[in-house]
C-alpha positions as CSV (number, residue, x, y, z in Angstrom):
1,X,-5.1,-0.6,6.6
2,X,-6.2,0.9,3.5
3,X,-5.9,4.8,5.4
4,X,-2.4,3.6,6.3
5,X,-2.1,2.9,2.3
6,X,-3.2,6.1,1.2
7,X,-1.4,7.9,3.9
8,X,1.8,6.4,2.5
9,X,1.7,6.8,-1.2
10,X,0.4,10.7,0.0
11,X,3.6,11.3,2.0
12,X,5.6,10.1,-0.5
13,X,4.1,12.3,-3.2
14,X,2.4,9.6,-5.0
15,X,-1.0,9.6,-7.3
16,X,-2.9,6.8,-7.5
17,X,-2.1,6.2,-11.2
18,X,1.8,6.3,-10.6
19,X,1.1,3.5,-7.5
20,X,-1.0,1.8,-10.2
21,X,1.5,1.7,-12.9
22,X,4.2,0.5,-10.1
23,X,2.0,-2.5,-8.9
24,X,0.8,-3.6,-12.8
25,X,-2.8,-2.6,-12.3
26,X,-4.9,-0.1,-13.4
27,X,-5.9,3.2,-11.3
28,X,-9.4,2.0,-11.0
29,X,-8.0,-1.5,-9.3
30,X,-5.3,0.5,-6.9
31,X,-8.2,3.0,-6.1
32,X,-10.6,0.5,-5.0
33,X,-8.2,-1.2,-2.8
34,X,-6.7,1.9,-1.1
35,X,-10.7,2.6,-0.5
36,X,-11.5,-0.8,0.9
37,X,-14.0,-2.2,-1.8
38,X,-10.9,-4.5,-3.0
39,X,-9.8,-7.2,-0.8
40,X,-5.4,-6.4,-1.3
41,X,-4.3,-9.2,-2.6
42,X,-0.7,-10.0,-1.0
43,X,1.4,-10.2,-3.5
44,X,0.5,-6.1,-3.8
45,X,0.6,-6.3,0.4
46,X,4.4,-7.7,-0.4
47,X,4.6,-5.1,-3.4
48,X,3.8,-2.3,-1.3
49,X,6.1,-3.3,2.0
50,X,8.7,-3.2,-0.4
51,X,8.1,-0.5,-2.2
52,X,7.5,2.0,1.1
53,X,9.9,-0.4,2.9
54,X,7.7,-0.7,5.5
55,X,6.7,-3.6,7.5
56,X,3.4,-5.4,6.5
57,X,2.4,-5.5,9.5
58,X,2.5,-1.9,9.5
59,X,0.6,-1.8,6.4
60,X,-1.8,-3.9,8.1
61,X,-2.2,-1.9,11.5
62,X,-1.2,-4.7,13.2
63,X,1.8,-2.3,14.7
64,X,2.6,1.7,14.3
65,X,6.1,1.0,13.8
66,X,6.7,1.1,10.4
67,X,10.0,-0.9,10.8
68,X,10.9,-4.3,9.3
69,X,12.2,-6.8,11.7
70,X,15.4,-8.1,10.3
């Protein structure tokens, strides 16, 4: 999950501050999470499916297809 996070805000061009300042946290907070030492909270799970419109479930590895099911 959190490779799959960095891995999107990377193909979109993204740093880690500008992620930060889009999900109302600081860079230190974003950067622990994208490295795993943060449990994600879902609200920034929910933040970030948006965001990427991706599914959640893709965020979460539980699928590769990056989809949402509507």
């Amino acid at each position: 999950m959190y490779r799959r996070i960095r891995d999107l805000r990377e193909d979109n061009d993204f740093t880690q501050k500008q992620m930060a300042k889009e999900l109302s946290c600081s860079q230190q907070v974003y950067s622990n999470n994208e490295l795993g030492q943060r449990d994600i909270p879902t609200e920034i799970l929910i933040k970030l499916s948006c965001f990427y419109n991706v599914s959640t479930d893709y965020i979460l590895g539980l699928t590769d297809n990056p989809e949402i099911n509507k």
